[in-house]
C-alpha positions as CSV (number, residue, x, y, z in Angstrom):
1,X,17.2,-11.5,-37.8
2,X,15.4,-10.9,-41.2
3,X,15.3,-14.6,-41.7
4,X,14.0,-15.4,-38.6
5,X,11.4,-12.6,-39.1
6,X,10.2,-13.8,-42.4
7,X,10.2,-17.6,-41.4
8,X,8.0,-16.4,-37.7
9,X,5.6,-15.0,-40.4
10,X,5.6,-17.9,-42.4
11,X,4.7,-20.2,-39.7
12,X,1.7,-17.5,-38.4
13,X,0.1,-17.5,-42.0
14,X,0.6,-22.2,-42.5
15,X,-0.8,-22.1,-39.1
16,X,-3.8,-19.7,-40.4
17,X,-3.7,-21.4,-43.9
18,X,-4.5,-24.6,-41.3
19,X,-7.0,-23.4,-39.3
20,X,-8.9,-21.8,-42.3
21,X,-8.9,-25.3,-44.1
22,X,-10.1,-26.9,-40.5
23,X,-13.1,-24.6,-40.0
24,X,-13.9,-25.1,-43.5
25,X,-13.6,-29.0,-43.9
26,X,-13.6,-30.1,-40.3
27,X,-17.1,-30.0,-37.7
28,X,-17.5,-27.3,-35.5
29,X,-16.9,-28.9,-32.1
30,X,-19.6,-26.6,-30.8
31,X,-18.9,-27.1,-26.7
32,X,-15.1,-26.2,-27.2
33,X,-16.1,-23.2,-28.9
34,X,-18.7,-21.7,-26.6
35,X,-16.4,-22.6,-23.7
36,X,-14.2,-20.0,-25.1
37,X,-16.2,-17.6,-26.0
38,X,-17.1,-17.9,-21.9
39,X,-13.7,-18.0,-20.9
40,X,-12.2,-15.5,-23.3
41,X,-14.7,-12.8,-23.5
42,X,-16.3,-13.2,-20.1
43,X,-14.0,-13.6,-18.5
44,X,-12.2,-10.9,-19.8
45,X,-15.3,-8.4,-19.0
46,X,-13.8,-6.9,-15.2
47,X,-10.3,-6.0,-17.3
48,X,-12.1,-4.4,-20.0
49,X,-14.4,-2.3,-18.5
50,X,-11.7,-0.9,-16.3
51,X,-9.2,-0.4,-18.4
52,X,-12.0,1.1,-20.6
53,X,-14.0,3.3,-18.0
54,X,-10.4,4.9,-16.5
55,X,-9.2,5.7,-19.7
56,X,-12.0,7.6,-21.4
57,X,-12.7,9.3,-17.7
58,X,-8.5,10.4,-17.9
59,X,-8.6,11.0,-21.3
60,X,-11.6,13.4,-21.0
61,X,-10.0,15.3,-18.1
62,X,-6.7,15.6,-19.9
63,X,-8.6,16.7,-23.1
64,X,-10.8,19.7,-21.0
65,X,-7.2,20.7,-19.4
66,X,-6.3,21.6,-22.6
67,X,-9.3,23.0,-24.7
68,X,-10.2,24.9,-21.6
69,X,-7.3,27.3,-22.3
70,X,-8.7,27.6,-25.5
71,X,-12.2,28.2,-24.6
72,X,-13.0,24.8,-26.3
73,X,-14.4,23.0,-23.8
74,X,-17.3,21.7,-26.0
75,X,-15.4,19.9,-28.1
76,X,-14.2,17.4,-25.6
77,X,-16.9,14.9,-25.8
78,X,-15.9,14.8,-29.6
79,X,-12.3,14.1,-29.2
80,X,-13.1,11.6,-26.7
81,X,-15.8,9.9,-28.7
82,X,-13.5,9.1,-31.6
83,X,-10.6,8.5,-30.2
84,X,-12.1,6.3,-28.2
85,X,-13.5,4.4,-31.4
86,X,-11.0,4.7,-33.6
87,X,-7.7,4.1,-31.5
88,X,-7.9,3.6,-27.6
89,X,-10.5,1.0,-27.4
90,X,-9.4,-1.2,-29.6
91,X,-5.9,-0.9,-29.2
92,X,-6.6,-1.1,-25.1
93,X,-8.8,-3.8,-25.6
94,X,-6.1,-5.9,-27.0
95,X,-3.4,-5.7,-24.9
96,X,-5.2,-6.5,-21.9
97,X,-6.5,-9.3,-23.8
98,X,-2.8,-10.3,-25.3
99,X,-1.8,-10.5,-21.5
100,X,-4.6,-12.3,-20.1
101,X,-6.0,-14.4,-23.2
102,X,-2.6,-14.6,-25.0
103,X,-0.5,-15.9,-22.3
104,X,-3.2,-18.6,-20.9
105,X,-3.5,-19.8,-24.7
106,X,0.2,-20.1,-25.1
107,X,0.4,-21.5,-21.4
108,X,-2.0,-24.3,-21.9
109,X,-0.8,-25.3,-25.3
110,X,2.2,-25.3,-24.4
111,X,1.8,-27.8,-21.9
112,X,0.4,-29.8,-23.7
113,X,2.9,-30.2,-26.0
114,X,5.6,-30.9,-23.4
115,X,3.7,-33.2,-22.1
116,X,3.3,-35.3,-25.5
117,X,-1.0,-34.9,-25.4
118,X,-0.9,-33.3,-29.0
119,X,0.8,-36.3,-30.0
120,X,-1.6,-38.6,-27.8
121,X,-4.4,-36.5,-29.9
122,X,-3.3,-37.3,-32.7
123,X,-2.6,-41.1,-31.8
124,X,-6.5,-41.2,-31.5
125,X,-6.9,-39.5,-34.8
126,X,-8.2,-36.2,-33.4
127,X,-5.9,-33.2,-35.3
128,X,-4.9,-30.7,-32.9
129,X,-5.6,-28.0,-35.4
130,X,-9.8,-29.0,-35.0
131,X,-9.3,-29.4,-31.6
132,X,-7.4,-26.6,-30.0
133,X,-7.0,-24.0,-32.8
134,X,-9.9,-23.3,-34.4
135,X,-12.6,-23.0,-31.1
136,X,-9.9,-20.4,-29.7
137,X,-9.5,-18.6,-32.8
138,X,-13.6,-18.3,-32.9
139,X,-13.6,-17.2,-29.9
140,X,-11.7,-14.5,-30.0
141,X,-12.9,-13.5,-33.3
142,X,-16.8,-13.7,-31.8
143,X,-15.6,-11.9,-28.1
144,X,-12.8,-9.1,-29.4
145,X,-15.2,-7.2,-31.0
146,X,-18.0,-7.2,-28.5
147,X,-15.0,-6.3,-25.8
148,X,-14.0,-3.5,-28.0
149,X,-17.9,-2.0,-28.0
150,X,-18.3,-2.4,-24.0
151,X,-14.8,-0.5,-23.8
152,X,-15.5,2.1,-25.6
153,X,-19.0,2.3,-24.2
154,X,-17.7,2.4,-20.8
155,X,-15.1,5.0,-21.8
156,X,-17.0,7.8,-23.9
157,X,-19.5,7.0,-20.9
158,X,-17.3,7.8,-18.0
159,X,-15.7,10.7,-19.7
160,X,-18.8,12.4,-20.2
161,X,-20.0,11.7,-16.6
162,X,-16.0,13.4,-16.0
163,X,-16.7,16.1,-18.1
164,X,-20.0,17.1,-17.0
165,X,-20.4,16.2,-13.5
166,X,-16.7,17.1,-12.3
167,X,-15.6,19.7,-14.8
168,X,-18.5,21.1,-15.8
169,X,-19.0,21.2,-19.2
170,X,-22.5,21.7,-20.6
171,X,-24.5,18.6,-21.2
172,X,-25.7,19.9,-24.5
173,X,-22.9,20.9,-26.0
174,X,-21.2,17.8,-24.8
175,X,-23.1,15.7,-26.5
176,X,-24.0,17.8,-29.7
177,X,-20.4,17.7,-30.6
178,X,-20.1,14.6,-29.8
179,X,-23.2,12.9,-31.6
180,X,-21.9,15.5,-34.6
181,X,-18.5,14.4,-35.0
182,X,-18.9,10.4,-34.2
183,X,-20.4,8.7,-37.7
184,X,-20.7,5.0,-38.4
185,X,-17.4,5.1,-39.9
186,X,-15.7,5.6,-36.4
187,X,-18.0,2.3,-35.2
188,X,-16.4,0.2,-38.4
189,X,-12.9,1.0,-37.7
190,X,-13.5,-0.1,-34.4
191,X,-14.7,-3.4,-34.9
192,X,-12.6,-4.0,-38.1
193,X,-9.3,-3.3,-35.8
194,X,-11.0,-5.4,-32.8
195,X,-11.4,-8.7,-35.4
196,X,-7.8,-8.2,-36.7
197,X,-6.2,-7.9,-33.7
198,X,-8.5,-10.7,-32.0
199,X,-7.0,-13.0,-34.9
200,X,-3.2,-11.8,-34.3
201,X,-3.4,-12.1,-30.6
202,X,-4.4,-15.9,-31.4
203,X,-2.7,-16.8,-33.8
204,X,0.6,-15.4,-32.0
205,X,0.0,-17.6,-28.9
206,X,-1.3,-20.7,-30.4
207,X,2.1,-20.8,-32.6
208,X,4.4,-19.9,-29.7
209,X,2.3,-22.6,-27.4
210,X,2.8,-25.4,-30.6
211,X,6.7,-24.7,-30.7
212,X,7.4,-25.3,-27.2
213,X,9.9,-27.4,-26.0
214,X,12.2,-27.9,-22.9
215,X,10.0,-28.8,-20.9
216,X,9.1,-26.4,-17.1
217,X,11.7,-23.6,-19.2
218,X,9.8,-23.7,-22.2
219,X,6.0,-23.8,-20.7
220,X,7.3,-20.8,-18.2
221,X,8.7,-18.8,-21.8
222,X,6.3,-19.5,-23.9
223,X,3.4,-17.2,-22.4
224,X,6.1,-14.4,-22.2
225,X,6.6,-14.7,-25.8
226,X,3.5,-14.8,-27.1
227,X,2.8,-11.8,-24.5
228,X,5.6,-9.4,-26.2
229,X,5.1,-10.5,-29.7
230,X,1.6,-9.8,-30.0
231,X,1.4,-6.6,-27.8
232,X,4.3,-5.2,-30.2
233,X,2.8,-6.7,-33.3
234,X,-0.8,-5.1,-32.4
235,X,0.8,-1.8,-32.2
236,X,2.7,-1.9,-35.2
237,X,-0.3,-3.1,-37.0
238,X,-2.4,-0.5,-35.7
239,X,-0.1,2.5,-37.2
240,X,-1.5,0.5,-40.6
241,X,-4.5,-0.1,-40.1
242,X,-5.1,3.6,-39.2
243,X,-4.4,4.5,-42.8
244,X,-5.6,1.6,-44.7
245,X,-9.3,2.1,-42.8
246,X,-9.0,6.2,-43.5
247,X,-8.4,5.7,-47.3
248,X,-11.3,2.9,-47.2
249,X,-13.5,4.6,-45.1
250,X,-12.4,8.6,-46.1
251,X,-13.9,11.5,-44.0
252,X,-17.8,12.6,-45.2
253,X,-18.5,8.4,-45.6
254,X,-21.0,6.4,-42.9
């Protein structure tokens, strides 16, 4: 199992060590890329903002349950605020895209590669790294981010309509706290975390699509792979992450 482990990981970081060389050396196939960037982000918009808008407005409700008892209910819209930022959004964001991105990546590649087209690309001298690696990786790396800002904006945004409109927390306090508690430092965590996992979530699925074999079997396993691997691997990562960013970013810094 270690073995395997450690040559999985190997694989990940020649296939990055690749694609790194290929956006450096190779020209930017410019239609591929913004095709992705239409197709991943979106595309991806109605799952986002849902996923985002029900979680902050639960997360809000479950947060004034609690403070209530406490007579805290102005602190809500701070909790909600940076834990939005910091872990839901991103994390969130993600997933949904590791099940819709992820498996459609390792799908298509996939069948390709069954289907010997990698090989007929490569017949024509086009390398399959230029051509299908590097615009999806772009992609995600240009759309994860901006995902990651809409879900978050949708979720502190529905929790405070939660809060204040259903609950009835004061509008003032609400957003006093909030604005208070919620520095630039919550905003770079975010997006750091959105452009790492946008580059594990590809990465992941192009390398399970490129190993595929066995034809229908293989194309049908090789989205459920890439589905499980990067969903675990982006919340393994995020445990981290979360301590990396609060020793580079500590508490009292923008």
């Amino acid at each position: 199992m270690v073995i395997r482990l450690l040559r999985y990981i190997g694989q990940l970081a020649f296939l990055a060590g690749e694609t790194a060389t290929s956006i450096r050396v190779a020209p930017m196939r410019w239609a591929l890329l913004f095709k992705q960037v239409a197709e991943i982000g979106f595309g991806s918009q109605l799952v986002v903002v849902v996923t985002g808008a029900f979680t902050g407005a639960v997360f809000s409700a479950q947060t004034y349950f609690q403070f209530h008892r406490l007579g805290m209910d102005s602190a809500v819209g701070a909790v909600v605020a940076v834990s939005m930022f910091r872990e839901l959004g991103p994390v969130l964001t993600a997933l949904m895209l590791s099940g819709r991105v992820g498996a459609s990546i390792a799908a298509e590649i996939g069948t390709m590669k069954v289907t010997e087209q990698i090989e007929a690309l490569r017949s024509l001298g086009v390398h399959p790294i230029d051509y299908l690696i590097v615009p999806r990786i772009l992609a995600l790396l240009i759309s994860t981010p901006l995902l990651v800002a809409e879900c978050v904006g949708l979720g502190i945004g529905a929790g405070y309509l939660v809060a204040t409109k259903v609950l009835g927390v004061s509008k003032a306090y609400y957003l006093t706290n909030m604005l208070s508690f919620t520095t630039g430092r919550d905003i770079k965590m975010a997006l750091i975390k959105g452009m790492v996992f946008a580059g594990l979530i590809g990465f992941i699925a192009c390398e399970e699509g490129l190993k595929t074999t066995n034809g229908a079997a293989g194309v049908g396993k090789a989205p459920t792979q890439a589905v499980v691997i990067a969903s675990l691997v982006i919340l393994i990562s995020n445990f981290f992450l979360s301590f990396l960013l609060n020793i580079f970013f500590p508490a009292g810094a923008y």
